[in-house]
C-alpha positions as CSV (number, residue, x, y, z in Angstrom):
1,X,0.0,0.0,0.0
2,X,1.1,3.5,-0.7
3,X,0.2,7.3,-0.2
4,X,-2.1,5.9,2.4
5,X,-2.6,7.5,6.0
6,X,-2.9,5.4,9.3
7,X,-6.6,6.1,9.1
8,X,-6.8,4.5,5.7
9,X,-4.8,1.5,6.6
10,X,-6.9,0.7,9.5
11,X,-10.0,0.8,8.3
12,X,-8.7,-1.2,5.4
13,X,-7.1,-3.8,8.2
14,X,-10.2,-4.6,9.7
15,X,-11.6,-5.5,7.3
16,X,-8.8,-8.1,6.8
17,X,-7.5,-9.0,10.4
18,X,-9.4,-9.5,13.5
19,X,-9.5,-6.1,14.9
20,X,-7.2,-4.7,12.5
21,X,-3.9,-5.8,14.2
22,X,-2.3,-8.9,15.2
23,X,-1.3,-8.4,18.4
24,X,-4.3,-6.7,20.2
25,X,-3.0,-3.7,22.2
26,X,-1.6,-2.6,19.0
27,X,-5.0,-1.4,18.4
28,X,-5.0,1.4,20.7
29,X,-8.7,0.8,22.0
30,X,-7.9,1.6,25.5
31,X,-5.9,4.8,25.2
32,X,-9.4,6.1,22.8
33,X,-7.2,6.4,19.4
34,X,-6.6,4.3,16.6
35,X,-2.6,2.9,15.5
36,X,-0.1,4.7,13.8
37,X,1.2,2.7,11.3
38,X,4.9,2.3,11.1
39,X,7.0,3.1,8.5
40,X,10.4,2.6,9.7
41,X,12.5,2.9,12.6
42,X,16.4,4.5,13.3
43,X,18.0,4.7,16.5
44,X,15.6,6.3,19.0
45,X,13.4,7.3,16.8
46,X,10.3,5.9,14.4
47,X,8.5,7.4,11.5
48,X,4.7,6.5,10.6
49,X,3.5,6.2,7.3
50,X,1.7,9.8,7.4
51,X,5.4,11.3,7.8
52,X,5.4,12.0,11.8
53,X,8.8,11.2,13.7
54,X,8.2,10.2,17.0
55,X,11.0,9.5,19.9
56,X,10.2,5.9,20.7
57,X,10.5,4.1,24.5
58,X,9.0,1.1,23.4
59,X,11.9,-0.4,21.5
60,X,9.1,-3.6,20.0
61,X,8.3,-3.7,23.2
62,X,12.0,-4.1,24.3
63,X,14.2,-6.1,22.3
64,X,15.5,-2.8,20.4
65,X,18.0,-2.4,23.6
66,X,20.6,-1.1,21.3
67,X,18.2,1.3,19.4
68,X,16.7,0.6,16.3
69,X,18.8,-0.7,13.3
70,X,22.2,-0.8,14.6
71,X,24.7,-1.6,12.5
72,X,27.0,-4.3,13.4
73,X,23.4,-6.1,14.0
74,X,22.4,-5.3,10.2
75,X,25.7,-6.3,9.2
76,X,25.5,-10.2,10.8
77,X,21.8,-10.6,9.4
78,X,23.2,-9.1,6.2
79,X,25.7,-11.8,5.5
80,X,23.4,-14.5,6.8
81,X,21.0,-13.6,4.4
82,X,23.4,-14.3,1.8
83,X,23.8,-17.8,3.5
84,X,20.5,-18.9,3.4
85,X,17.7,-17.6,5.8
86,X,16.2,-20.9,6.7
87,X,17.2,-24.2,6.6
88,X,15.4,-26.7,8.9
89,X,18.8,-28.2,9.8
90,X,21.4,-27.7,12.7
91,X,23.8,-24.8,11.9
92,X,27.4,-23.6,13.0
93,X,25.5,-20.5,14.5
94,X,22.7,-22.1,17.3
95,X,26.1,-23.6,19.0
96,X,27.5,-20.2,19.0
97,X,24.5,-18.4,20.1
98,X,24.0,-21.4,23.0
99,X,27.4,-20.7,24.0
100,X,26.5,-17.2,24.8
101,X,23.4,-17.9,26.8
102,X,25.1,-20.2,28.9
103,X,28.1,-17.6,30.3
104,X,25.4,-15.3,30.6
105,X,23.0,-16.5,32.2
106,X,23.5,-17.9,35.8
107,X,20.9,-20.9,35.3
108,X,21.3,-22.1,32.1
109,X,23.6,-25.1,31.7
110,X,21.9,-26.2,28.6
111,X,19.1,-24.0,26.6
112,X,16.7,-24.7,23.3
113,X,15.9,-22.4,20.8
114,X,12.4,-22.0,19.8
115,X,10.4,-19.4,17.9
116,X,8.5,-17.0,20.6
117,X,8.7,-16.1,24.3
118,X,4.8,-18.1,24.2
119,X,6.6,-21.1,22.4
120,X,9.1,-21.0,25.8
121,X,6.8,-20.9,28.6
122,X,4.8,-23.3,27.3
123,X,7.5,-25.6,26.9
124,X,9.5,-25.2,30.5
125,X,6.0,-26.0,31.7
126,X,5.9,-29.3,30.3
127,X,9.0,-29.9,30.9
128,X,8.5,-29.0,34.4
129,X,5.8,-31.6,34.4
130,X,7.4,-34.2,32.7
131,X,10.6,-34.0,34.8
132,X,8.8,-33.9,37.9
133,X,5.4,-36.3,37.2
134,X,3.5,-33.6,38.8
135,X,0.5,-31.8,36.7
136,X,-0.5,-28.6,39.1
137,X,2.0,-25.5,38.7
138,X,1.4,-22.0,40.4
139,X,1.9,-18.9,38.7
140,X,1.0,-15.0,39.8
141,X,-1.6,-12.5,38.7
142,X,-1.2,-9.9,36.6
143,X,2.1,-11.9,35.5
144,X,1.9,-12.8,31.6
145,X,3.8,-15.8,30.2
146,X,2.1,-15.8,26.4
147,X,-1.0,-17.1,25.6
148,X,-1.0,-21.1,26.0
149,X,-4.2,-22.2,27.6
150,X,-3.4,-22.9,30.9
151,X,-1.2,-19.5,31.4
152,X,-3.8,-17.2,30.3
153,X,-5.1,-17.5,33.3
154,X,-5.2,-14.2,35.3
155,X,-3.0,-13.1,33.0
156,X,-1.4,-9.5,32.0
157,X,-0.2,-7.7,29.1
158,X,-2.9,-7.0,26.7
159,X,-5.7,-9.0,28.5
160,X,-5.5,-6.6,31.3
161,X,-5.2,-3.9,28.7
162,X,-8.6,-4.6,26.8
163,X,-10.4,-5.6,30.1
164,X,-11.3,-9.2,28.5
165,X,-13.2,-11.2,31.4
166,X,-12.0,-14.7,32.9
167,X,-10.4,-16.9,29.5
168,X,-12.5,-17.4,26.5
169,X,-11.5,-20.1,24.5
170,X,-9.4,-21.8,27.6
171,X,-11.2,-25.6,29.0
172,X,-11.8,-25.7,32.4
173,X,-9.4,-29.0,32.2
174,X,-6.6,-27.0,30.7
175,X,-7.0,-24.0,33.8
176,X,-8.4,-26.5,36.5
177,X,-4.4,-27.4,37.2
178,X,-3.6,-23.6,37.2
179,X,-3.3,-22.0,41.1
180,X,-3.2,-18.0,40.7
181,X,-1.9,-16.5,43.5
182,X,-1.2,-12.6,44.7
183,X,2.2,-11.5,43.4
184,X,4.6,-11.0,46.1
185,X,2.9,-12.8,48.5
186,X,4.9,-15.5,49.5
187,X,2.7,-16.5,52.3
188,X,0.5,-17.5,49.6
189,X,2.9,-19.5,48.1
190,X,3.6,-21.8,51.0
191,X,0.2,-22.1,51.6
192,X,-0.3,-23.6,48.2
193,X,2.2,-25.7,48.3
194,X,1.3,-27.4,51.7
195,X,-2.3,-27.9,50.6
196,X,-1.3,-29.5,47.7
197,X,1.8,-32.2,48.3
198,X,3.4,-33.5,45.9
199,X,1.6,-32.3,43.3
200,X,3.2,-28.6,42.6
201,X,5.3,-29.5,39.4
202,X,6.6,-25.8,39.0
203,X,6.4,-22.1,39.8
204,X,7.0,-19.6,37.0
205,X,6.7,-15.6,37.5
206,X,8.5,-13.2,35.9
207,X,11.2,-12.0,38.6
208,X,10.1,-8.5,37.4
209,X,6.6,-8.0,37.0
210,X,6.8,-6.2,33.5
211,X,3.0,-7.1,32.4
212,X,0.8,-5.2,34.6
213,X,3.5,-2.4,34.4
214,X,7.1,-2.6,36.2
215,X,6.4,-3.9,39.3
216,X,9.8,-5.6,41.5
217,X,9.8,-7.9,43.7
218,X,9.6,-7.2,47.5
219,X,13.1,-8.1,49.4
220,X,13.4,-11.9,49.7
221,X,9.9,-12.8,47.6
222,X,12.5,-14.4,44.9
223,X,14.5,-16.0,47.4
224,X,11.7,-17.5,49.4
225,X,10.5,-18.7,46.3
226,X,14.0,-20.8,46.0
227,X,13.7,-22.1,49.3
228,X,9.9,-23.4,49.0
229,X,10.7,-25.2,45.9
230,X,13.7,-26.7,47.3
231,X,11.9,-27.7,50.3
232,X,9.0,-29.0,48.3
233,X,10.8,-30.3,45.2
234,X,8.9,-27.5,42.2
235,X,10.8,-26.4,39.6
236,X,11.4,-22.8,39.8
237,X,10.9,-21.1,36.7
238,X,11.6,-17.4,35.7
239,X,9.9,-16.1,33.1
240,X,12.7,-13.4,32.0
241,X,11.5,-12.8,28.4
242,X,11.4,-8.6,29.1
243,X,14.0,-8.9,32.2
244,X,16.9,-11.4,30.4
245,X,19.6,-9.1,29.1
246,X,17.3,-6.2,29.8
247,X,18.1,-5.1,33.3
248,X,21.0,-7.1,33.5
249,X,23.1,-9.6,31.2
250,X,22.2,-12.3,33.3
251,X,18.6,-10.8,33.6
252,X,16.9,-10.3,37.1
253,X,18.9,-14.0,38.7
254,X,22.1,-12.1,38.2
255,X,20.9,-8.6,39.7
256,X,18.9,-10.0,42.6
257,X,21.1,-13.1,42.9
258,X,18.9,-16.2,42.9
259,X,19.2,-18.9,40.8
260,X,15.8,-20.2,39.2
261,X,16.2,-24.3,37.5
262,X,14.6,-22.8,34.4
263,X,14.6,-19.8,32.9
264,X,12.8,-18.5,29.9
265,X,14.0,-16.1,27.2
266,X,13.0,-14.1,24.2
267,X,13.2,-10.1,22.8
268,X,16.7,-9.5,23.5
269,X,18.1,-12.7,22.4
270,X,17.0,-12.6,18.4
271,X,18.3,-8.6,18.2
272,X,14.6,-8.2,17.3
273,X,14.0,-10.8,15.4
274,X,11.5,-13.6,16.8
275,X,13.1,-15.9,18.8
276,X,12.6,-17.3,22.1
277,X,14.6,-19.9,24.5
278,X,14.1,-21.9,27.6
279,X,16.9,-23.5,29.2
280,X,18.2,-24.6,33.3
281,X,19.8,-27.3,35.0
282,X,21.1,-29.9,32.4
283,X,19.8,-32.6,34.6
284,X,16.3,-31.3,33.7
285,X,17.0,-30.2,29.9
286,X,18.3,-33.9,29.3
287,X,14.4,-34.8,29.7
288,X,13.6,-33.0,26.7
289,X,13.4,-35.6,23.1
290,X,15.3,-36.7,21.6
291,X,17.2,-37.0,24.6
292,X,14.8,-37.6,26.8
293,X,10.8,-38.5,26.6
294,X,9.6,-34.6,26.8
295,X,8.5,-33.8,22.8
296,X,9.3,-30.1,21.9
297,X,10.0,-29.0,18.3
298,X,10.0,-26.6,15.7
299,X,10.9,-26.0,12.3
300,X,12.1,-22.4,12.7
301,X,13.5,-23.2,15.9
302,X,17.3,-21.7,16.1
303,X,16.4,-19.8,12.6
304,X,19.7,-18.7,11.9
305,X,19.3,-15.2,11.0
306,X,17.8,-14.8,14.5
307,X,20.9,-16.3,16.0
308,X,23.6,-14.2,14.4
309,X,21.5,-11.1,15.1
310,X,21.2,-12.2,19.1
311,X,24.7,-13.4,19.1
312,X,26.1,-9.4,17.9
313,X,23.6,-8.2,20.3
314,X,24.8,-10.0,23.2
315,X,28.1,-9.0,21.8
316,X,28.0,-5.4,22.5
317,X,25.9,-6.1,25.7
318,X,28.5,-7.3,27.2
319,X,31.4,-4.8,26.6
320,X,31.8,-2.5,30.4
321,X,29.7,-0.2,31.4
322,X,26.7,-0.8,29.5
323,X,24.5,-1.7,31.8
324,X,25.4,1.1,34.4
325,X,24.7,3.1,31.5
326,X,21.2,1.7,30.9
327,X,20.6,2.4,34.6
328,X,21.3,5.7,34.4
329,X,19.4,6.5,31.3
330,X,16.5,4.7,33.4
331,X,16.6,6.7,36.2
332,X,16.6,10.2,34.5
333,X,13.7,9.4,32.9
334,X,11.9,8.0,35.6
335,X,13.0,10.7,38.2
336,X,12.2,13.1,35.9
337,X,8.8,11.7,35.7
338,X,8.1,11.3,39.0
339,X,9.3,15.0,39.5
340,X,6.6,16.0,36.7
341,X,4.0,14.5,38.3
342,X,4.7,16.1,41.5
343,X,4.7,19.7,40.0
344,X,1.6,19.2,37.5
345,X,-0.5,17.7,41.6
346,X,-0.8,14.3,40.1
347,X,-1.6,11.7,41.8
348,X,1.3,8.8,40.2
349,X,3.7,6.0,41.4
350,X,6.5,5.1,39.8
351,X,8.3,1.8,39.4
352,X,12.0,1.2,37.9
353,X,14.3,-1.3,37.7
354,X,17.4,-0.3,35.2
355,X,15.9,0.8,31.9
356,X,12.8,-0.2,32.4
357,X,9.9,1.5,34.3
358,X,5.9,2.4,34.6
359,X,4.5,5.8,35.9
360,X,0.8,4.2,37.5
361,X,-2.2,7.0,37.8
362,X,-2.7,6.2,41.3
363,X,-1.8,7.4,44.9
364,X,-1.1,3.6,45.7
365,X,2.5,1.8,46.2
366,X,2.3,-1.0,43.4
367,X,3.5,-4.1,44.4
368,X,0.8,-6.7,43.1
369,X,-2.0,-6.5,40.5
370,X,-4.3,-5.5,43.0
371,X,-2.6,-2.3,43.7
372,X,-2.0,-1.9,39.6
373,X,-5.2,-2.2,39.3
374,X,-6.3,0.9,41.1
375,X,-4.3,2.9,38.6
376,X,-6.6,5.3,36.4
377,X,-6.4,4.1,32.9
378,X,-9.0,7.1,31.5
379,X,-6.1,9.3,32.9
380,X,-3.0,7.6,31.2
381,X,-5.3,7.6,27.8
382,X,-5.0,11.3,28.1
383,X,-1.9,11.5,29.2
384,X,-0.7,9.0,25.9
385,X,-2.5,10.7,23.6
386,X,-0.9,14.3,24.5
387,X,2.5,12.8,24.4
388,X,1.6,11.0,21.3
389,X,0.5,14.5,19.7
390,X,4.0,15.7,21.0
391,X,6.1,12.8,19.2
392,X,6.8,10.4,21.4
393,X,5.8,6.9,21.4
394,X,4.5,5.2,24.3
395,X,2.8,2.0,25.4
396,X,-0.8,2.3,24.5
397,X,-1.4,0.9,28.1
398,X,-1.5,2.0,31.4
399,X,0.0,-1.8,32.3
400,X,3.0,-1.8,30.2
401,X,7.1,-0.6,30.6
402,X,8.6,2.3,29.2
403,X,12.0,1.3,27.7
404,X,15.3,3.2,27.5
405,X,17.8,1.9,25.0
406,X,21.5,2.9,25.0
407,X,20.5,5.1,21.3
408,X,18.4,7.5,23.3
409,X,20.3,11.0,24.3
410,X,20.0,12.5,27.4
411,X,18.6,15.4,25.5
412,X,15.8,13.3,24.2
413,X,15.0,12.3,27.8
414,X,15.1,16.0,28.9
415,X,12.8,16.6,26.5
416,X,10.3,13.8,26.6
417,X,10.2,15.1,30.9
418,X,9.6,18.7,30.0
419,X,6.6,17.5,27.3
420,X,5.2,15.1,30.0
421,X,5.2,18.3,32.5
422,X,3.4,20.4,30.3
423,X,0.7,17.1,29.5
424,X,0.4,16.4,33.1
425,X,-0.5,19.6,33.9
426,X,-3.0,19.7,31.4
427,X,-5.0,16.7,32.8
């Protein structure tokens, strides 16, 4: 399509894709607008087919932690495409691209590539149960691990976003071995788990809430978690799919220091290209076929251009000072925020871990969906769309991160505070 506006395009969308997206919060129903459409991306920034620049902080959500189209990235995927972009077949490159997961991740002795961060939780799930002979696992609300069955069960992202009740679509027998339970409770937790004996195979939560918006966990939730799994024999699984190589390069185990057995992985790892990975203890990975009796495949699994772009990301991720960098970054923005707020008399709480963070409309601490939930998401509509009219590019959610990638300036953050004073004052 060309000399078309967003407008156009949308209305032309729905009537070819359910809602006119593919992914539903890209519709921008809850923040009372309809999508830009993108027409390419560079750095900080992104452009929209009707010619507006915009400075982005949702990097696709996160992967684009370098900034959009960085070179030495373009090059790898440039050369593999030359190669051959698909082959079915084991390549040179998944070995390489293992190799760096492994140093970098404190967990992972072993890891397999797959195609989406869904495609991963799904899998260390089974694998969970398979290792263990156990069917029940327990996972948090407000925490989203894709949209398999049994984990869309009071589950984030863009079901929280669109307000969809309970889980159309989802059998009572694929929830009925689902146990939802408070984030950052761990009280809860051992409650479960002594009601039900012998039975819990695993526990999976991302270590960083980053579904209902940024939300951390409380001093010692993530190692209490490690001692009731020991003690009861779960698998402990984080879900690090926004947090692995994001706010650390061993993700949220290496910055809070606790060691899950699995941990899943996506975003970062394919240099934004799709991609996801699970991986853990070897003694557990060995259960998956053809080693072991746990079936997981996929064609596209380990697609190579995916792995040389993830293996030159990790690449530069790991040269000094980058993630003190990211942190720093991070923090002006969500100080400056915060300070914003203040000035304009509204009510706001802010959440931050690294480069990653969530301003919620409410007067509450946010530490659990509950509290997330009191957040006014009429308010952050307004307060999107002003910044939006303003050029920059946000999360058309209220329960989303804000992401700062090493290609934005502090300039661009001064800026993007400034224009959020002058919105926040308006509302």
């Amino acid at each position: 399509m060309t000399n078309t506006t967003s407008h156009d395009t949308f209305q032309a969308a729905c009537n070819l894709i359910p809602g006119g997206v593919n992914s539903p919060v890209r519709a921008y129903k809850s923040v009372g607008t309809e999508p830009r459409f993108v027409a390419r991306a560079k750095g900080s920034r992104i452009w929209d087919i009707d010619g507006r620049e915009y400075v982005d902080f949702v990097g696709s959500w996160g992967p684009m932690i370098l900034g959009y189209g960085y070179e030495p990235v373009l090059d790898a995927v440039r050369e593999q495409l030359e190669l051959g972009t698909s082959f079915g077949a084991p390549t040179c490159v998944e070995v390489e691209a293992a190799e760096a997961v492994v140093n970098a991740v404190p967990s992972v002795e072993m890891v397999r590539f797959v195609s989406s961060g869904t495609e991963a939780t799904m899998s260390a799930i089974r694998l969970a149960r398979g290792y263990t002979g156990r069917e029940k696992f327990i996972k948090f609300d407000g925490n989203y691990h894709g949209h398999s069955d049994s984990l869309l069960v009071a589950a984030g992202s863009g079901v929280l976003t669109l307000g969809i009740p309970g889980t159309p679509g989802v059998t009572q027998g694929a929830a009925k071995d689902t146990i939802v339970l408070p984030y950052n409770d761990l009280d809860s937790v051992r409650e479960a788990l002594e009601a039900n004996p012998e039975q819990v195979a695993a526990v999976i939560l991302e270590p960083i809430a980053g579904n209902m918006g940024v939300v951390p966990p409380k001093p010692g939730f993530l190692q209490g978690l490690r001692d009731l799994c020991d003690a009861h024999g779960t698998v402990l699984i984080f879900d690090e799919v926004i947090t692995g190589f994001r706010v650390a390069l061993g993700g949220a185990q290496e910055l809070y220091g606790v060691t899950p057995d699995l941990t899943t992985l996506g975003k970062i790892i394919g240099g934004g290209f799709p991609v996801g990975a699970f991986g853990g203890k070897a003694e557990i990975m060995r259960h998956l076929a053809p080693e072991g009796p746990v079936y997981q495949a996929g064609t596209l699994s380990g697609n190579p251009v995916a792995m040389v772009a993830g293996i030159t990301t990790i690449a530069a991720l790991s040269q000094p000072g980058v993630y003190e960098e990211l942190d720093r970054k991070g923090k002006k923005l969500a100080d400056g925020l915060c300070r914003a707020a203040g000035s304009a008399a509204v009510h706001t709480h802010c959440n931050r871990v690294g480069s990653m963070s969530t301003m919620f409309f409410t007067h509450l601490e946010v530490s659990n969906w509950a509290s997330a939930s009191t957040a006014d998401t009429d308010r952050y509509a307004r307060f999107f769309r002003g910044m939006l009219d303003r050029g920059y590019w946000l999360a058309p959610s209220q329960f989303e991160a804000c992401f700062v990638s090493l290609a934005h300036t502090d300039e661009e953050i001064e800026a993007f505070v400034d224009a959020a004073g002058e919105v926040l004052a308006s509302l």
